[in-house]
N, C-alpha and C positions, 0 to 999 in steps of 0.2 A: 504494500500500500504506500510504502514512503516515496517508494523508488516511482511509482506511476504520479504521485503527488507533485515530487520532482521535476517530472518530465514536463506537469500540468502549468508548474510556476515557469521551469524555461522556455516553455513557451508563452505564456502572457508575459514574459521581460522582453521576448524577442518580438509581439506584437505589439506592445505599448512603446519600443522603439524606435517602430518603424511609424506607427501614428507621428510619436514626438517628432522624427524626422520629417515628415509628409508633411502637416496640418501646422505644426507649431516654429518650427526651421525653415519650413518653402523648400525641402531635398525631395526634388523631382523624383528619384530612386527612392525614397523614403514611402511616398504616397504608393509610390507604382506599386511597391511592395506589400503595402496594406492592404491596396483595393484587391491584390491578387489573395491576401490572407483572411479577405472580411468574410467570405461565404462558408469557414473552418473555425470561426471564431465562438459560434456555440460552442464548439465540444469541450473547450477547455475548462468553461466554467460550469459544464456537465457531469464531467470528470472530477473539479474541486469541491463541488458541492455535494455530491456523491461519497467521494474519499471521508467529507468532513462527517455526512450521516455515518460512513462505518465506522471511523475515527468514535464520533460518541458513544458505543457501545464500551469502547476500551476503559472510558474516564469514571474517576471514582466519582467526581461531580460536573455534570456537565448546567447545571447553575452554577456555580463557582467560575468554572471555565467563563459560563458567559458575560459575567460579573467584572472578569478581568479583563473582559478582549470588549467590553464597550466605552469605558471611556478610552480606549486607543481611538476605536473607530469614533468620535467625538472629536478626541484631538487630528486626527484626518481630513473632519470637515473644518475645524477651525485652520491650519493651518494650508490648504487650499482658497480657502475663503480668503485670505490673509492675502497669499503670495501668487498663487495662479487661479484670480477669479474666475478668469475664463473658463478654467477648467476646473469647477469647483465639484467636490464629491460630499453631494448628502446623504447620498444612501446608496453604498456601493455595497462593495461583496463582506468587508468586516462586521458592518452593519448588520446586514443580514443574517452574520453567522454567532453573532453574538446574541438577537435576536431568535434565531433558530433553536440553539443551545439552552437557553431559560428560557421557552417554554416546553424544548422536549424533556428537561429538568425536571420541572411541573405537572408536565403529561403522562410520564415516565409509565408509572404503574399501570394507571389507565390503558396506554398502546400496549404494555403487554401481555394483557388479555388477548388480545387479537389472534388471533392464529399467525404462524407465520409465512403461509406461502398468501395468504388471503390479505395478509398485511400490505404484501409487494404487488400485489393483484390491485389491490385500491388505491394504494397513494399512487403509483405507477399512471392508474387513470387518471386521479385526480389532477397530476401533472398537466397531462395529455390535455384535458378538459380546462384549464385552466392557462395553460402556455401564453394564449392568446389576450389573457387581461391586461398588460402595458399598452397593447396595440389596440384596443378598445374593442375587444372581439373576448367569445369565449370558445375554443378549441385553438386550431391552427392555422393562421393567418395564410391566406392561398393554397387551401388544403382544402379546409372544413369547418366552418367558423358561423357563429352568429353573433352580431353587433349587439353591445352592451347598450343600456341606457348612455347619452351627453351628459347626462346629469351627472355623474359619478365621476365625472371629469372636468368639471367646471372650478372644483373646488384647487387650491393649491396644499390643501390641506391632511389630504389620505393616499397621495405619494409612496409614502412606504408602504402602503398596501398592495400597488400595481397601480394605482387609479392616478397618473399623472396630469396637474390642471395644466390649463394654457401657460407656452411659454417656459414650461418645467425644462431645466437641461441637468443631469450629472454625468460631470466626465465619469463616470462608474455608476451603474445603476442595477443593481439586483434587490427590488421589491420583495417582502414577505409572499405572491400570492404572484405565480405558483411554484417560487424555491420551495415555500418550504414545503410543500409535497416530493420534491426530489427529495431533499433532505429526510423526511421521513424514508422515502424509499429505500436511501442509503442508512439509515439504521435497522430496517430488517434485512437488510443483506448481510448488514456487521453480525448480524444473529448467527448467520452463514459460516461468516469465519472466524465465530465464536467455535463453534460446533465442528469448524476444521473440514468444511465441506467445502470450499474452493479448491480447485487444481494443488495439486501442489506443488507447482512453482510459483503461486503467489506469495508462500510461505516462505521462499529461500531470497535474499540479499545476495544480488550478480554485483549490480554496477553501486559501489558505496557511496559514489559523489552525487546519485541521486539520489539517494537514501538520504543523504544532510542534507541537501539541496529540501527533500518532503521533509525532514524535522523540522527545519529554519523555515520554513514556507513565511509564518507570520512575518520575521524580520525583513525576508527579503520583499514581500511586501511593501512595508514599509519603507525601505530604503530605494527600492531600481526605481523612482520617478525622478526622485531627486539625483540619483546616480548619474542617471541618463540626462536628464537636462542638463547635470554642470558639466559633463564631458563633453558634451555638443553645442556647448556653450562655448568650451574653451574650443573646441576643433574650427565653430564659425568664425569665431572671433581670431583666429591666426591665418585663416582663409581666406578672411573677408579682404 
């Protein structure tokens, strides 16, 4: 799980790179690279959010957990707010998982009643059925879908729920509804490899530098925006 986690964050360093260089630098190769990587860009945060439902099965408290990882995500939107308005994040993916975390804390007992193949059978839907709430639809936007109420989106107020008002923008944006049905998803999979029912070689560590790379996930979070802009700050600026 580290090692795929890993792979999950090198890739969102290597697409939030190429955005910086595209959208925020004006590097021609930068965009070109993007628009080639925009139509791939679900999966990563399919795969992090997933990792992070099996990941809670592991923790002794996953209120606790969420307790610590929200004022990070807080200090996130302030310090966006602050220094790159333009690309200010209010409710992006820590948000979310901090969020996620106290309330399946909360829920905890409650889910697991559920049976567990019936567990992955539903939220799995509810996903499905749900994908489409940012985009003001319920299913899958040019699939399958039917248009929500305007009304639910007028407001600038219930955002973090999916229901973004006019004029809403977050350079990072993963609403409660429908992560956190992935996210439930991925805690009755963690059930799975509680139980030692995955392959087994999800169990064995090949490559250790993605292993750290999924421990550190948080940090490195935190740090490749700013990483990234002061290097290509200092590369324009010796180019220019």
């Amino acid at each position: 799980m580290d090692e795929i986690r890993g792979l999950a964050v090198i890739a969102m360093v290597v697409y939030h790179l190429f955005y910086t260089m595209g959208y925020v630098y004006h590097i021609q190769a930068g965009a070109a690279a993007f628009l080639f990587l925009r139509p791939f860009s679900p999966i990563v945060p399919i795969v992090f959010i997933t990792i992070s439902g099996i990941s809670s099965q592991l923790s002794r408290s996953n209120i606790r957990r969420g307790a610590k990882l929200l004022p990070i995500a807080a200090a996130v939107t302030l310090v966006t707010v602050l220094i790159t308005p333009q690309s200010a994040i209010y409710f992006g993916i820590l948000h979310f998982l901090s969020i996620a975390m106290l309330l399946y804390g909360f829920i905890k007992r409650w889910l697991d009643q559920i049976p567990l193949k019936l567990g992955l059978v539903i939220f799995l839907v509810l996903y499905l059925i749900t994908y489409g709430i940012p985009s003001g639809v319920l299913g899958i936007p040019g699939i399958l879908s039917v248009s929500l109420p305007t009304q639910l989106y007028s407001t600038n107020f219930l955002f973090p729920l999916g229901f973004p008002g006019p004029g809403f923008t977050s350079a990072d944006y993963f609403p409660i509804f429908p992560n956190l049905f992935l996210f439930l998803f991925g805690t009755y999979l963690g059930k799975y490899a509680l139980l030692g029912k995955f392959p087994a070689f999800l169990y064995k560590k090949r490559v250790p530098f993605l292993a750290f790379t999924g421990r550190h996930a948080l940090w490195i979070y935190i740090l490749h925006q700013p990483v990234i802009f002061g290097i290509l700050w200092l590369i324009t600026s010796f180019t220019a």
